[in-house]
C-alpha positions as a Markdown table, in Angstrom:
| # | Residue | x | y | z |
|---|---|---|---|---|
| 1 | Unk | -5.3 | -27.2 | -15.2 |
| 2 | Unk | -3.3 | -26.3 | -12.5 |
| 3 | Unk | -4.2 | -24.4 | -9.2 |
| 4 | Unk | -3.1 | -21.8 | -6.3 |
| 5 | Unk | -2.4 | -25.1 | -4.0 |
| 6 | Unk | 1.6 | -24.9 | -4.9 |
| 7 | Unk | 1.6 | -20.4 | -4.5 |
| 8 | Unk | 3.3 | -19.4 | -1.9 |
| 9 | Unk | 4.8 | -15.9 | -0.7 |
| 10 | Unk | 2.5 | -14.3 | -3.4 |
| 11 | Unk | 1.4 | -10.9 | -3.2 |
| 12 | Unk | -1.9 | -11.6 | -1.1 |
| 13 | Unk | -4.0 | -9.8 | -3.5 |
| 14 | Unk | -7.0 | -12.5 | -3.1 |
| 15 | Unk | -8.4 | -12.4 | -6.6 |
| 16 | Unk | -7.8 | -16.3 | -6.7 |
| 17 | Unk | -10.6 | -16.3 | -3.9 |
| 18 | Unk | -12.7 | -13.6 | -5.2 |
| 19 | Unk | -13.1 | -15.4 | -9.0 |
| 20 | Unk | -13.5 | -19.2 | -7.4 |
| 21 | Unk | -16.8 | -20.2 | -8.1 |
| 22 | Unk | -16.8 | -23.2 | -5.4 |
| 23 | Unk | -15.2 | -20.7 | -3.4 |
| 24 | Unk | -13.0 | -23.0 | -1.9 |
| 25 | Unk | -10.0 | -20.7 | -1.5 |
| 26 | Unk | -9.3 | -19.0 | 1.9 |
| 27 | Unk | -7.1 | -15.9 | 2.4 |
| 28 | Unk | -4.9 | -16.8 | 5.9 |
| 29 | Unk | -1.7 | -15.2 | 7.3 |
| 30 | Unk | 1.4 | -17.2 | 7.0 |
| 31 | Unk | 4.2 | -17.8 | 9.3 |
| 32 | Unk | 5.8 | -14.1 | 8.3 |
| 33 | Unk | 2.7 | -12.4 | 9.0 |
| 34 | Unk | 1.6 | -12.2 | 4.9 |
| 35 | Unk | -1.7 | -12.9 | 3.2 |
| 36 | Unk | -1.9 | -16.1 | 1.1 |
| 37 | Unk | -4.1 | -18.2 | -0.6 |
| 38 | Unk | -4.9 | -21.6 | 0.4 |
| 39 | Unk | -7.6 | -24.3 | -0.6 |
| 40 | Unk | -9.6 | -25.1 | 2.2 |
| 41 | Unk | -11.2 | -28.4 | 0.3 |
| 42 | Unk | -9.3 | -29.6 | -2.9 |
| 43 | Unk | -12.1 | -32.4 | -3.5 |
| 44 | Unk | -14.6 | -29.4 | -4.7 |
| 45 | Unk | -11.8 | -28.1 | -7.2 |
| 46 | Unk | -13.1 | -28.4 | -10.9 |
| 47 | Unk | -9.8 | -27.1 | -12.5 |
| 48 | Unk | -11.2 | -23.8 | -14.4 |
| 49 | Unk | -7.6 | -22.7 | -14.0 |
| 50 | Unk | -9.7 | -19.1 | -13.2 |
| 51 | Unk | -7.2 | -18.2 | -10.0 |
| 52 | Unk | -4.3 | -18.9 | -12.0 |
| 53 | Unk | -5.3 | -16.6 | -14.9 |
| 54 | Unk | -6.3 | -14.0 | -12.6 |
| 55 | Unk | -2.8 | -14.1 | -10.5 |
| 56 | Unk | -0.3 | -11.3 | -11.2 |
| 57 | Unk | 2.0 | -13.3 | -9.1 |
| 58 | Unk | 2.3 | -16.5 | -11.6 |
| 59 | Unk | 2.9 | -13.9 | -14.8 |
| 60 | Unk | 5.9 | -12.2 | -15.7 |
| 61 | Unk | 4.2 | -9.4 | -18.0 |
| 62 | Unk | 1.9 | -7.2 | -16.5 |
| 63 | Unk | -2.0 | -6.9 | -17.4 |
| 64 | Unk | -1.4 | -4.2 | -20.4 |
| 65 | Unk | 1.8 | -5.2 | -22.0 |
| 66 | Unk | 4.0 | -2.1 | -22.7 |
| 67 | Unk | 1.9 | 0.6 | -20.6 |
| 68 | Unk | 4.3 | 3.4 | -20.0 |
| 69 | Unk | 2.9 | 7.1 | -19.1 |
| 70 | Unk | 1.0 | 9.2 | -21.5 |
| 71 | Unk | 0.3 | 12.3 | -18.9 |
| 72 | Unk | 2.0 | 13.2 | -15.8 |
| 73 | Unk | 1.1 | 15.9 | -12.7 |
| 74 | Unk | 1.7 | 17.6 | -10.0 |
| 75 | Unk | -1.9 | 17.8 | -8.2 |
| 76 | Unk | -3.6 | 18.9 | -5.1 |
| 77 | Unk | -7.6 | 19.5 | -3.8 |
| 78 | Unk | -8.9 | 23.0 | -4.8 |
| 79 | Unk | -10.5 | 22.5 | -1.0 |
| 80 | Unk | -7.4 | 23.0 | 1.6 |
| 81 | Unk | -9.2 | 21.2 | 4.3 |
| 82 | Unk | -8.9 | 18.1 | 1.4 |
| 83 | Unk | -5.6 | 19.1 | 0.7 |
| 84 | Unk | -4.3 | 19.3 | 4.6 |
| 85 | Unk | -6.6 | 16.1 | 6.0 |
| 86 | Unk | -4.6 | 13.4 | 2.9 |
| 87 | Unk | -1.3 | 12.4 | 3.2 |
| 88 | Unk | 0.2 | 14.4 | -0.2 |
| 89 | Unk | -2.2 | 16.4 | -2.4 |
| 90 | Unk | -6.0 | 14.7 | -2.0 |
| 91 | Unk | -5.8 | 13.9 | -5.5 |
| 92 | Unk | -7.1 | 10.0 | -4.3 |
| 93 | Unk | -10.2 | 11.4 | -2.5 |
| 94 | Unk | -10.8 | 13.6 | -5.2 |
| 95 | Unk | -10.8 | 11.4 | -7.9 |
| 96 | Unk | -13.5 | 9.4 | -5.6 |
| 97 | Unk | -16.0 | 11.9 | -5.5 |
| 98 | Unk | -15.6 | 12.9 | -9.1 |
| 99 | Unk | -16.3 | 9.5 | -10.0 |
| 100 | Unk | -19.0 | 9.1 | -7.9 |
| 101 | Unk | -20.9 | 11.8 | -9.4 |
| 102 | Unk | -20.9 | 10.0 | -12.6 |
| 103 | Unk | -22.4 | 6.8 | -11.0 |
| 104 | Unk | -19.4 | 5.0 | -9.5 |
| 105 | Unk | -18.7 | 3.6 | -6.1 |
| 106 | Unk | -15.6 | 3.3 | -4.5 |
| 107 | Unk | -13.6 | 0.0 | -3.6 |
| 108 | Unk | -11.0 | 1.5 | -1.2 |
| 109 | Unk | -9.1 | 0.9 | 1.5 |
| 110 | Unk | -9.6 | 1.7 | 5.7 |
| 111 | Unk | -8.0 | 0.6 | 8.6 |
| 112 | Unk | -9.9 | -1.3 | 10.9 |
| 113 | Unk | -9.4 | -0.8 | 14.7 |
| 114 | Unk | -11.1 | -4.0 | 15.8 |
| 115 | Unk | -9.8 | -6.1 | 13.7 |
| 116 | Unk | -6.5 | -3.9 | 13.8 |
| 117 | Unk | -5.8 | -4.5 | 10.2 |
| 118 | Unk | -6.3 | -2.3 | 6.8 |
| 119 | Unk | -9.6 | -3.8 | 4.5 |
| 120 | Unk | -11.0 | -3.3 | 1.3 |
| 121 | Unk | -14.6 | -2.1 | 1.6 |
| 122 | Unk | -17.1 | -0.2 | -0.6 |
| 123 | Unk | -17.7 | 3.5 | -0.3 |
| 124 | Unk | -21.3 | 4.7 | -2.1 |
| 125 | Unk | -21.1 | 8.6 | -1.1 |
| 126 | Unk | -18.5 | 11.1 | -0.5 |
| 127 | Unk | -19.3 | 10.4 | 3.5 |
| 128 | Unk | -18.2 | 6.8 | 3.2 |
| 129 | Unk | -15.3 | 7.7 | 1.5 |
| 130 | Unk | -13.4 | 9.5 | 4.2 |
| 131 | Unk | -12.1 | 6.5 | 5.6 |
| 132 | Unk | -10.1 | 6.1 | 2.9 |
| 133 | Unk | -8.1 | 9.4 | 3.0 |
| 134 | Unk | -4.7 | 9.0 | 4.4 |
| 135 | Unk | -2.0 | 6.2 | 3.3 |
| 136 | Unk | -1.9 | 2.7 | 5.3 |
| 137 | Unk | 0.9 | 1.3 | 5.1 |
| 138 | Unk | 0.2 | -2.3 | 6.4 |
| 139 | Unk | -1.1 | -4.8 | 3.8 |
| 140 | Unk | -4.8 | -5.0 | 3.2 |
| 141 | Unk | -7.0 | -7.5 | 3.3 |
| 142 | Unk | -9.3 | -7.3 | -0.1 |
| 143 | Unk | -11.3 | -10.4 | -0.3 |
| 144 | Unk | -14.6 | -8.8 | 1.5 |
| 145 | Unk | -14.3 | -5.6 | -0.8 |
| 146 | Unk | -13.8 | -7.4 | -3.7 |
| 147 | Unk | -16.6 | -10.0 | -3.1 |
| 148 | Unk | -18.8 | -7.0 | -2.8 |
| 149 | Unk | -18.5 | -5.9 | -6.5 |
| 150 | Unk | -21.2 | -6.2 | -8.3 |
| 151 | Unk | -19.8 | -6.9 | -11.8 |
| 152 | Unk | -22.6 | -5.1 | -13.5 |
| 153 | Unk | -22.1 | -1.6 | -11.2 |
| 154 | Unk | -18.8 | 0.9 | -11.8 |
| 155 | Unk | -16.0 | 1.6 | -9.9 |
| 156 | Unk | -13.2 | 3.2 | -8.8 |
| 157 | Unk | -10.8 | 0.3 | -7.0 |
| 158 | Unk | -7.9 | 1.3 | -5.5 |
| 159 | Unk | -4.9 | -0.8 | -4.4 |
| 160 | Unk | -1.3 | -2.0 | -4.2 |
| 161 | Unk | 0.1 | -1.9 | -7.7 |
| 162 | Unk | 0.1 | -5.7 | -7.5 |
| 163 | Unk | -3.4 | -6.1 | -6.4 |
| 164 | Unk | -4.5 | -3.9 | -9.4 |
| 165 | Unk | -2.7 | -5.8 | -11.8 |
| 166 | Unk | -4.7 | -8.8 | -10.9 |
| 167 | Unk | -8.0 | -7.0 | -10.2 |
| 168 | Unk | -7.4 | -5.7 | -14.0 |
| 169 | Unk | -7.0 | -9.7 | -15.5 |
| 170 | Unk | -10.2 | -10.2 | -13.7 |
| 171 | Unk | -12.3 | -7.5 | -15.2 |
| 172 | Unk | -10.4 | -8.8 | -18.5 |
| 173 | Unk | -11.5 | -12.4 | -18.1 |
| 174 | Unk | -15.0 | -11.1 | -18.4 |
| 175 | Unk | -14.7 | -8.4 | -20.7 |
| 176 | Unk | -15.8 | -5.7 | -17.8 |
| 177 | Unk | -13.3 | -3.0 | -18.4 |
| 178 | Unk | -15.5 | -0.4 | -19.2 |
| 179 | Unk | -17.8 | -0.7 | -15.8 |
| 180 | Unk | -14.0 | 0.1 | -14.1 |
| 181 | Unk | -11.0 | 2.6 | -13.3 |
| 182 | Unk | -8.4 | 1.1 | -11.7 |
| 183 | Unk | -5.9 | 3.2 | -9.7 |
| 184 | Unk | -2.5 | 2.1 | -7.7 |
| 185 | Unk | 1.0 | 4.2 | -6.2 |
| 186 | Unk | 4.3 | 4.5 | -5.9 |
| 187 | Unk | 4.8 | 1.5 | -3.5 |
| 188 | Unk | 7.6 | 0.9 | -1.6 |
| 189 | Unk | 6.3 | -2.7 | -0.2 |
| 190 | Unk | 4.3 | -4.1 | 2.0 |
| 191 | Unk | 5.4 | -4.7 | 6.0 |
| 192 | Unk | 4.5 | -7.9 | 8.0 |
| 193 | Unk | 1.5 | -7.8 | 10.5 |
| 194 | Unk | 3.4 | -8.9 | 13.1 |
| 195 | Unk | 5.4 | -5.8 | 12.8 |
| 196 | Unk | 2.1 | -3.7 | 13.4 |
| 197 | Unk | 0.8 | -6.0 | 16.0 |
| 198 | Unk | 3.9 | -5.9 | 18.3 |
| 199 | Unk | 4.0 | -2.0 | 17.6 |
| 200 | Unk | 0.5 | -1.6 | 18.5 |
| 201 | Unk | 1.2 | -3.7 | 22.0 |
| 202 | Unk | 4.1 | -0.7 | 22.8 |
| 203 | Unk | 1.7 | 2.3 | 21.6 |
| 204 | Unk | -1.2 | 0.2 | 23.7 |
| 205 | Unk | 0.4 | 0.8 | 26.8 |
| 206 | Unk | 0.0 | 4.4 | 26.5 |
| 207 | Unk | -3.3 | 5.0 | 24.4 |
| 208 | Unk | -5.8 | 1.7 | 26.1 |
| 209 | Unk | -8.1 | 0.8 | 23.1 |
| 210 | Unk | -7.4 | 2.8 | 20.1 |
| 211 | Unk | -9.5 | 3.6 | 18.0 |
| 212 | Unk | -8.3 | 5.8 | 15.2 |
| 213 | Unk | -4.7 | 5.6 | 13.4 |
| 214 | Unk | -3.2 | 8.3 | 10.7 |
| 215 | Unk | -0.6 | 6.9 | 9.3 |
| 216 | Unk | 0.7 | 10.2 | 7.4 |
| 217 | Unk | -0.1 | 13.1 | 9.6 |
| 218 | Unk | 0.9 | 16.8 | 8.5 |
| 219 | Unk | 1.2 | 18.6 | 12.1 |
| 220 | Unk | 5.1 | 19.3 | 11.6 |
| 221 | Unk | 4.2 | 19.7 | 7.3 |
| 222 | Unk | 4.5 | 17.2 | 4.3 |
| 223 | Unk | 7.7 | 17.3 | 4.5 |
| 224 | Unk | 7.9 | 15.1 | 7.7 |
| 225 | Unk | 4.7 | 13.8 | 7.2 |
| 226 | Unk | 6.3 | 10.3 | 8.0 |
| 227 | Unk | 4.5 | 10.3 | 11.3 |
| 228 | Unk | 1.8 | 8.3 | 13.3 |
| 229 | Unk | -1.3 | 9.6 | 14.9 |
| 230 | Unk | -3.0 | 7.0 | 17.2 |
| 231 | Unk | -5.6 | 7.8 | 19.2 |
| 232 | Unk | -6.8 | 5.6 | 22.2 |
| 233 | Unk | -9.1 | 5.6 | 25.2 |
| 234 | Unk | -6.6 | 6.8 | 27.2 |
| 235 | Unk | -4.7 | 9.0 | 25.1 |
| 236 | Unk | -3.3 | 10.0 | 21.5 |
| 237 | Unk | 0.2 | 9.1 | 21.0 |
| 238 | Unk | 2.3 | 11.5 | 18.2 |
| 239 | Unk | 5.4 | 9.3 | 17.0 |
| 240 | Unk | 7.2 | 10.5 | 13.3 |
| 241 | Unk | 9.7 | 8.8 | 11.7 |
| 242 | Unk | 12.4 | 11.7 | 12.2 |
| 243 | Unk | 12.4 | 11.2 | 16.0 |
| 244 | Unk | 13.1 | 7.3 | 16.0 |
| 245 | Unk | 9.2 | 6.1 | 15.5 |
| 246 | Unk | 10.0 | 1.9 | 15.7 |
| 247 | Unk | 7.0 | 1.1 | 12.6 |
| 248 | Unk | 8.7 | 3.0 | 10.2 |
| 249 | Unk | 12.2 | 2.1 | 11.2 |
| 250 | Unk | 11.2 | -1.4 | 10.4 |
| 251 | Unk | 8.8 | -1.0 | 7.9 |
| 252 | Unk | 11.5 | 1.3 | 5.8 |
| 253 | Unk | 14.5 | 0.2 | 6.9 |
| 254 | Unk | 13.6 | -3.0 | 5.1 |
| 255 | Unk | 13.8 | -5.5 | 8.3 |
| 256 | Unk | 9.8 | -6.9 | 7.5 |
| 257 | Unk | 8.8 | -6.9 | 3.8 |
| 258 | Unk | 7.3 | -9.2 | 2.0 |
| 259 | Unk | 9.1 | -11.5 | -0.3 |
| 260 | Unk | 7.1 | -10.7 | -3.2 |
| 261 | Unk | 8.2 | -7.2 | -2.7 |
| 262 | Unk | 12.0 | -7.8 | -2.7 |
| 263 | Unk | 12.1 | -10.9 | -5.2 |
| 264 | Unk | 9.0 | -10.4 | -7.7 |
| 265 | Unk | 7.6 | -7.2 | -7.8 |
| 266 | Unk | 7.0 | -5.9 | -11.4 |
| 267 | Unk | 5.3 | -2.4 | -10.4 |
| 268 | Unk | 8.2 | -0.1 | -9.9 |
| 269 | Unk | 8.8 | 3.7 | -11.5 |
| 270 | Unk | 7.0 | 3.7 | -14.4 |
| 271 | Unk | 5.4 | 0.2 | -14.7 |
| 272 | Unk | 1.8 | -0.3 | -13.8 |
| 273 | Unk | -1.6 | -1.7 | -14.8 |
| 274 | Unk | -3.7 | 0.6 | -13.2 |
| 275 | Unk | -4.8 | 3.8 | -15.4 |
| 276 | Unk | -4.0 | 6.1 | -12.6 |
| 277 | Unk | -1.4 | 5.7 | -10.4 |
| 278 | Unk | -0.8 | 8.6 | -7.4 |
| 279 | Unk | 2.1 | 9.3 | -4.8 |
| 280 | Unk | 3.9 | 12.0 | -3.3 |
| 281 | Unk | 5.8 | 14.6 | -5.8 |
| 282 | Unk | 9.0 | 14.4 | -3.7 |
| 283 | Unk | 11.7 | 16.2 | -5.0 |
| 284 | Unk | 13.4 | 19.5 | -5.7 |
| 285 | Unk | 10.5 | 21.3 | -7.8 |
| 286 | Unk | 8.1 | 21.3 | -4.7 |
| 287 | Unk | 10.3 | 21.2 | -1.7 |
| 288 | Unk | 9.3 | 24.4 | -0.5 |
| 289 | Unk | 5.5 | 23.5 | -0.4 |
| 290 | Unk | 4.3 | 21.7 | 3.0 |
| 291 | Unk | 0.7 | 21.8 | 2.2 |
| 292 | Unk | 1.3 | 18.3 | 0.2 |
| 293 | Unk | 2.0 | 18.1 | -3.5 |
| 294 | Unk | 0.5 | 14.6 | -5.4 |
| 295 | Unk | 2.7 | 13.1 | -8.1 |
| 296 | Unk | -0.4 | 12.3 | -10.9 |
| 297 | Unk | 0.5 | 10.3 | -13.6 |
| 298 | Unk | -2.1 | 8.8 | -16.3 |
| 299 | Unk | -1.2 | 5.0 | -17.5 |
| 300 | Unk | -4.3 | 5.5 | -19.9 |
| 301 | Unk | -6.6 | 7.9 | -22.0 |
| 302 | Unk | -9.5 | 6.9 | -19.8 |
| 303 | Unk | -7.4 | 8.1 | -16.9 |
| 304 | Unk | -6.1 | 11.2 | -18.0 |
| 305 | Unk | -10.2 | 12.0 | -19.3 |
| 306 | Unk | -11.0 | 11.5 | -15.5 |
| 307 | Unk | -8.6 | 13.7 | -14.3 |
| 308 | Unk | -9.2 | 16.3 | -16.0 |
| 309 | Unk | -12.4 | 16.3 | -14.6 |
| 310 | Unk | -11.1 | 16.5 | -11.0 |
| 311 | Unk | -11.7 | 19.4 | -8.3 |
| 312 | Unk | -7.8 | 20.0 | -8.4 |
| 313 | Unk | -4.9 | 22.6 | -9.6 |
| 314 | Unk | -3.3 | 20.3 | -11.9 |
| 315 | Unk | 0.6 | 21.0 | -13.3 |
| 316 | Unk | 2.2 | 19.2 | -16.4 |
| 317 | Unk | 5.6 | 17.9 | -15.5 |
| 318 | Unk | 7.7 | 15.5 | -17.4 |
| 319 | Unk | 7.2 | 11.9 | -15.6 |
| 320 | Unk | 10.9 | 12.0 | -14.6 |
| 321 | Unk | 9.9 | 15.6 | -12.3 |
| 322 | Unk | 6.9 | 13.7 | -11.5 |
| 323 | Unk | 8.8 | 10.7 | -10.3 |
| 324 | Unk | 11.5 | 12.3 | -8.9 |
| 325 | Unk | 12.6 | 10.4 | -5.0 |
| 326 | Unk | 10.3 | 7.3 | -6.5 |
| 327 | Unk | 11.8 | 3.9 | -6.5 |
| 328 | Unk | 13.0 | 2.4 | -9.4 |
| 329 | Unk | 14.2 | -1.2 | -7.9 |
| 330 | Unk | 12.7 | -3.6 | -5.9 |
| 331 | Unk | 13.5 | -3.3 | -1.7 |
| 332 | Unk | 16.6 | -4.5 | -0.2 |
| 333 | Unk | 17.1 | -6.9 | 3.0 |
| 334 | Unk | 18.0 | -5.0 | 6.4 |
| 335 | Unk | 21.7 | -6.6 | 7.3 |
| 336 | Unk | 19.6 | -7.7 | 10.3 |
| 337 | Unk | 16.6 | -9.2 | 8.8 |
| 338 | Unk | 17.2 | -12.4 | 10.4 |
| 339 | Unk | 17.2 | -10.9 | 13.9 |
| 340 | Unk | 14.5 | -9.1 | 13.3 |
| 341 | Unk | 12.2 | -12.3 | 11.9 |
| 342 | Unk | 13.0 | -14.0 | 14.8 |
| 343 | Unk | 11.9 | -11.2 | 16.9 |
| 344 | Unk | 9.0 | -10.8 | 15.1 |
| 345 | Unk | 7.4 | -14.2 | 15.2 |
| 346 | Unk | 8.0 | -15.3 | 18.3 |
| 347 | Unk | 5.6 | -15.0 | 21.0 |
| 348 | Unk | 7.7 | -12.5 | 23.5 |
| 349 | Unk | 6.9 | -8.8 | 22.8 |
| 350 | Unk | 9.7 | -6.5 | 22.9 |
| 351 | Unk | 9.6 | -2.9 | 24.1 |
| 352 | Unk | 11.0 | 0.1 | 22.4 |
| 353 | Unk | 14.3 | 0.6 | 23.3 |
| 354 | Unk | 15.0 | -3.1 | 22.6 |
| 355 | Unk | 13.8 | -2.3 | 18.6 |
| 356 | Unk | 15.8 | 0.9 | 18.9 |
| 357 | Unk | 19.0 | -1.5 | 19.9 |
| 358 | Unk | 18.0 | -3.3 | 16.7 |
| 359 | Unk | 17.8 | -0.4 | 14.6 |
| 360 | Unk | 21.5 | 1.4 | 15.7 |
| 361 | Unk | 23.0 | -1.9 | 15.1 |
| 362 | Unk | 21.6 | -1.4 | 12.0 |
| 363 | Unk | 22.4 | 1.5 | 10.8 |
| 364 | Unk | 26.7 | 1.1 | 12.3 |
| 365 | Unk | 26.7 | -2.1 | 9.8 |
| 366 | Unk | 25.8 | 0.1 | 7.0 |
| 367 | Unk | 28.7 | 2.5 | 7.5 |
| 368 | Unk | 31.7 | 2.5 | 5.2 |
| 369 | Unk | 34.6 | -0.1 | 6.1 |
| 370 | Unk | 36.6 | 2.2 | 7.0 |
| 371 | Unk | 34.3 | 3.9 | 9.7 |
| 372 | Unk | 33.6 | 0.8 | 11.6 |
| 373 | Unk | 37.3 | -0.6 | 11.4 |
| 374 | Unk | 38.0 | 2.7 | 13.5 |
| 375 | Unk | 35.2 | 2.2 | 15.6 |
| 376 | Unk | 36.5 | -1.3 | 16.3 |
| 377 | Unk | 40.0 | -0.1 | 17.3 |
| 378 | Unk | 38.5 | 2.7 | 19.6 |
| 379 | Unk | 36.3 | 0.0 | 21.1 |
């Protein structure tokens, strides 16, 4: 049977490396700053064919044929502090320690300041589980979490919508389903490392050694709540989105996503293999509320059963009120991708204004015709 050896620009999820039994698959970066399998000793390969069942990349259908929403919510924490700390509702840490109440642990995600990267780990009580309150929005690297899993314990795992939709042919491939609830977002994509790494060496020179980041901070409210908290040895840097912040320029402006994200990602709007899936309820229904609202929307009866066990003020919406601001198409490519590669992966590290240069360029290619053949004549 065939392998992972000819899988490239895959979503990174690493469930090929978690099922090999020889465990002769490695998880490595690539050249545009991804995660990606690769066989570190092909001799040892007995052709199960397990890492190509288990791949969400190699299928076109997802895990659960046909899943479409049964229940959908607006959501937040009964506990403000919850509410306030998470980066829309709290729904995600509540759903945690509801869960882990009933015997579960927690596969979840927390960013790493030494290794200055996102991970997979296992949370056991509600103290461990704090970590995991806020979004990352760099890729995570799962293959330590997931080889943690004891296949005979329950959890809660929590991932990419991609990463789920493998995780959920693994438990199938061994008839685990019932030990497991799976729950994903609203994703937008996944940014290159390198775009993180040469926006930590800018915040670096400010902060020294950091050693906290809060990727969705509330300080100015939810509603521009696409800000960055970093705090360092020196100092805490405050950047958001709204005032120019160069990570979220790039990472949203679609200059550094991954391939998989614009050219194969099955995961959008209303498709999913998790039974849970959580995001922000953007939209006009809650725009006055800068507490944080979570959109809430149950892919399966097991899921809805769970959260209706939550600590939470729950509100049934249609999924289209739900969904409202989600997308429902894969990510375009920045005009100036290209530049913005090269920048990205060659040694040389750029400051901010030279990003900012990138940006405004940008942004006047993306005006109307018209506007920048009048530009062109004042110029």
């Amino acid at each position: 049977m065939p392998n992972i050896s000819s899988i490239y620009n895959c979503y990174g999820c690493a469930l090929c490396a978690t099922v090999c039994n020889k465990k002769i698959i490695s998880i490595t970066l690539n050249k545009q700053g991804f995660y990606e399998p690769v066989i570190i000793d092909t001799t040892q390969c007995t052709n199960c064919g397990l890492c190509m069942e288990v791949c969400a990349f190699t299928h076109r259908e997802l895990a659960i044929p046909n899943c479409k929403p049964i229940k959908s919510y607006a959501a937040w924490s009964k506990e403000y502090a919850v509410q306030h700390k998470c980066s829309s509702g709290g729904v995600g840490y509540e759903l945690g320690r509801t869960l882990m109440k009933q015997g579960y642990e927690v596969c979840g995600v927390r960013y790493n300041p030494e290794t200055e990267r996102a991970e997979h780990y296992i949370a056991s009580t509600p103290e461990e589980l704090i970590p995991t309150i806020g979004s990352k929005y760099i890729q995570s690297y799962t293959l330590n979490g997931f080889h943690a899993i004891d296949r005979k314990r329950k959890y809660l795992v929590t991932g990419t919508p991609c990463q789920i939709d493998s995780f959920r042919r693994y438990i199938q491939k061994f008839h685990i389903e019932n030990n497991f609830v799976l729950m994903d977002f609203f994703c937008h994509s996944v940014p290159s490392l390198w775009a993180w790494k040469k926006y930590l060496h800018i915040v670096k020179q400010t902060t020294g050694k950091i050693n906290y980041v809060s990727w969705r901070n509330k300080q100015t409210g939810w509603h521009d709540s696409w800000a960055m908290k970093i705090e360092g040895k020196k100092a805490t840097v405050y950047s958001r989105l709204s005032k120019g912040d160069t990570f979220y320029n790039l990472f949203l402006g679609d200059f550094c996503c991954n391939r998989a994200c614009q050219k194969d990602c099955k995961y959008k709007y209303d498709q999913s293999s998790a039974d849970i899936r959580i995001g922000d309820l953007w939209g006009d229904t809650y725009h006055k509320n800068e507490d944080g609202v979570s959109a809430l929307v149950a892919f399966t009866e097991k899921g809805d059963s769970f959260i209706q066990q939550m600590n939470c003020e729950l509100k049934e919406h249609l999924f289209e009120i739900v969904a409202e601001g989600q997308m429902k198409k894969n990510v375009d490519t920045a005009y100036l991708s290209n530049v913005a590669w090269k920048m990205l992966k060659n040694n040389k590290y750029y400051s901010a204004k030279e990003w900012k240069l990138l940006i405004i360029a940008e942004k006047i290619l993306q005006l109307p015709k018209r506007i920048i053949k009048k530009i062109k004549q004042v110029l």
